[in-house]
C-alpha positions in Angstrom: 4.7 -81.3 -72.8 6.3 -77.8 -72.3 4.0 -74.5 -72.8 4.4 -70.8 -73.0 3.2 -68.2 -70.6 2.5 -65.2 -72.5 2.1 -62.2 -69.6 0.1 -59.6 -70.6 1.5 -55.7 -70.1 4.7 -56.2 -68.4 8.3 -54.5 -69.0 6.5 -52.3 -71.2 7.0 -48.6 -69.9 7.0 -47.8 -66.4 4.4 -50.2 -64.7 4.4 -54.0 -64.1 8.6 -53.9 -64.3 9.1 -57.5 -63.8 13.1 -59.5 -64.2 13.4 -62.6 -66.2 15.2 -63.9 -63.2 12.2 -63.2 -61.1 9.9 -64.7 -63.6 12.2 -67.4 -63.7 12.2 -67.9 -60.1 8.4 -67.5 -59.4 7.7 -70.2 -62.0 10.5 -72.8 -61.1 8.4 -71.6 -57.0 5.5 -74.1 -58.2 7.9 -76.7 -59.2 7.6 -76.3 -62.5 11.1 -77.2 -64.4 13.2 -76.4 -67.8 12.2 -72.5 -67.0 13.3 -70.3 -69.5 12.1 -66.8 -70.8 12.5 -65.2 -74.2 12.5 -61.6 -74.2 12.5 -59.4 -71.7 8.5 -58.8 -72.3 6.7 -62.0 -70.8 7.4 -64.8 -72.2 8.2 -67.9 -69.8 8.6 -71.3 -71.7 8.4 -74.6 -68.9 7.5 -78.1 -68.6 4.6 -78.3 -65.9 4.9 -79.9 -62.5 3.6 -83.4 -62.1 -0.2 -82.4 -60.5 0.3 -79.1 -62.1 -3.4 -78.1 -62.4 -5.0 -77.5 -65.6 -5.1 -73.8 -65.1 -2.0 -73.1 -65.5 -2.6 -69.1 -66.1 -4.6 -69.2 -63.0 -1.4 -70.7 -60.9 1.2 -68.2 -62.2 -1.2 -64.9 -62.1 -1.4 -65.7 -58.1 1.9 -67.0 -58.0 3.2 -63.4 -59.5 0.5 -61.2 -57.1 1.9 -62.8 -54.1 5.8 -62.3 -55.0 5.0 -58.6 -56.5 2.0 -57.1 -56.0 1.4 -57.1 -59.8 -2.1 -58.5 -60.8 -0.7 -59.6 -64.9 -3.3 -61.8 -67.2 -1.4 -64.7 -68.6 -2.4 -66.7 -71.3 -0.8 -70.3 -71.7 0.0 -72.2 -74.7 1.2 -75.6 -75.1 3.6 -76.5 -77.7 0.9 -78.2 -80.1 -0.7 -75.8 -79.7 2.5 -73.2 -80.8 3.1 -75.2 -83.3 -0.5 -75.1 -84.7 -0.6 -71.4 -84.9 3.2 -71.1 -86.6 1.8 -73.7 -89.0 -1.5 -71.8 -89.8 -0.1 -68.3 -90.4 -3.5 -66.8 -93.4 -0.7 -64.4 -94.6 2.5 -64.4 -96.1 5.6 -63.9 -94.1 8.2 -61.6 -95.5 9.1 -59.4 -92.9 7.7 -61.2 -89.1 8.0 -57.8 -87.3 4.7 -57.3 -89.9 2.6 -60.0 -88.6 1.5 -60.1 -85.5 -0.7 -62.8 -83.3 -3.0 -61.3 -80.8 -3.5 -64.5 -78.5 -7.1 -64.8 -76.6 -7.8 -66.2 -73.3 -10.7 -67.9 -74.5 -12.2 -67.6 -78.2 -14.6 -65.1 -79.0 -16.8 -64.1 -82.6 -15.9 -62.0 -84.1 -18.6 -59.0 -83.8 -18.0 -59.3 -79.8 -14.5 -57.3 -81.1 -16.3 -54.9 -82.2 -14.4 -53.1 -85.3 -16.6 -52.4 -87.6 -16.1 -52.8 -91.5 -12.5 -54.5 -91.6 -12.4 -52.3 -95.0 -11.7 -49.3 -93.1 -8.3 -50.6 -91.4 -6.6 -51.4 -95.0 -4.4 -52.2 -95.5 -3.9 -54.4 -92.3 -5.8 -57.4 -92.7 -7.8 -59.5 -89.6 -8.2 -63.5 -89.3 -9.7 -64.7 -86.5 -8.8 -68.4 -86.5 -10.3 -70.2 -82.7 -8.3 -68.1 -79.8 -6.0 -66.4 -81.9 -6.0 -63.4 -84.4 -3.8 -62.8 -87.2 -3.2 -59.5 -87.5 -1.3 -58.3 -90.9 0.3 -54.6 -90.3 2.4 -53.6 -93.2 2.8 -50.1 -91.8 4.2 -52.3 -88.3 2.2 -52.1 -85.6 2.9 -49.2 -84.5 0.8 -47.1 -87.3 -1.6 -49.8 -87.4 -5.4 -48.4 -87.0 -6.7 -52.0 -86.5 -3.9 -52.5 -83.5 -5.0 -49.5 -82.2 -8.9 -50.2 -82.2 -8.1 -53.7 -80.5 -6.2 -52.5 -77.7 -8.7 -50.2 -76.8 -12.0 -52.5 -77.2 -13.5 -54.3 -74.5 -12.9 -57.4 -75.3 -14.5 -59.7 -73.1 -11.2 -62.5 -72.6 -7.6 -61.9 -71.7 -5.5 -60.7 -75.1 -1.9 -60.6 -75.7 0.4 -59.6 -78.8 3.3 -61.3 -79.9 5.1 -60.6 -83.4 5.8 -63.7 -85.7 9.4 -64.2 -84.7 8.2 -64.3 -81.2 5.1 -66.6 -82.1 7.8 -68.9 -83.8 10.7 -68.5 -81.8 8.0 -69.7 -78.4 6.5 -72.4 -80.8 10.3 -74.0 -81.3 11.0 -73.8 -77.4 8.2 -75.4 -76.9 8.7 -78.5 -79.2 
């Protein structure tokens, strides 16, 4: 079954600059195979060595240390999984940039994020459904309150943010 690496904070301004070919190479490195990346901001889609072990995130965070000195939190994703979350969307997609999927290295309750009163973020709209949140931004996410007080909480897993056509696009490559 393939899965989706989704790295956490790369390509994204100055720090933790990273090529797909790179990623590409570091991965295929482990012997994994069918490497491909989508994007230019972490997202590697592969079918796992035979013997891979079962942390995957683990492997590819050391894997990309060693080859460039870059500590970056991945979270993985196999392609039920993919497909479970494009299936499951709580909201209404008209516009995917508007919708985005905050994915969780391990699930967490809801109070340990900390936010308050989801009143006071409306119009954007939280779901927390197992290690993913679904986070509704009409205004985008880049005048989104409730994106704003999640990136800078303390949560206590791993979290990474992909837009819906990026949450659909991984969950077809991954079929």
């Amino acid at each position: 079954m393939r899965v989706a690496a989704l790295l956490r904070g790369i390509n994204i301004g100055p720090h933790k600059r990273i090529g797909m070919p790179a990623l590409r190479s570091i991965v295929e490195s482990l012997g994994h195979t069918d490497v491909e990346t989508y994007l230019q901001s972490g997202n590697v889609v592969f079918t796992p060595a035979p013997g891979a072990p079962k942390d995957l995130g683990a492997q590819l965070e050391r894997a990309i240390v060693d080859a460039t000195g870059h500590d970056v939190p991945v979270v993985i994703r196999d392609g039920k999984e993919l497909a479970k979350v494009a299936g499951a969307s709580p909201y209404t997609v008209d516009d995917p940039t508007k919708l985005v999927v905050v994915f969780l290295g391990e699930a967490v309750e809801l109070g340990d994020l900390s936010l308050g009163d989801l009143g006071t973020y409306l119009p954007d709209e939280l779901t927390l459904a197992g290690r993913e949140l679904y986070v509704s931004v009409p205004n985008r996410q880049a005048g989104s309150k409730l994106m704003e007080a999640l990136t800078k909480r303390r949560v206590p897993t791993t979290m990474t943010v992909r837009n819906w056509r990026t949450v659909t696009a991984l969950a077809e490559l991954t079929e």
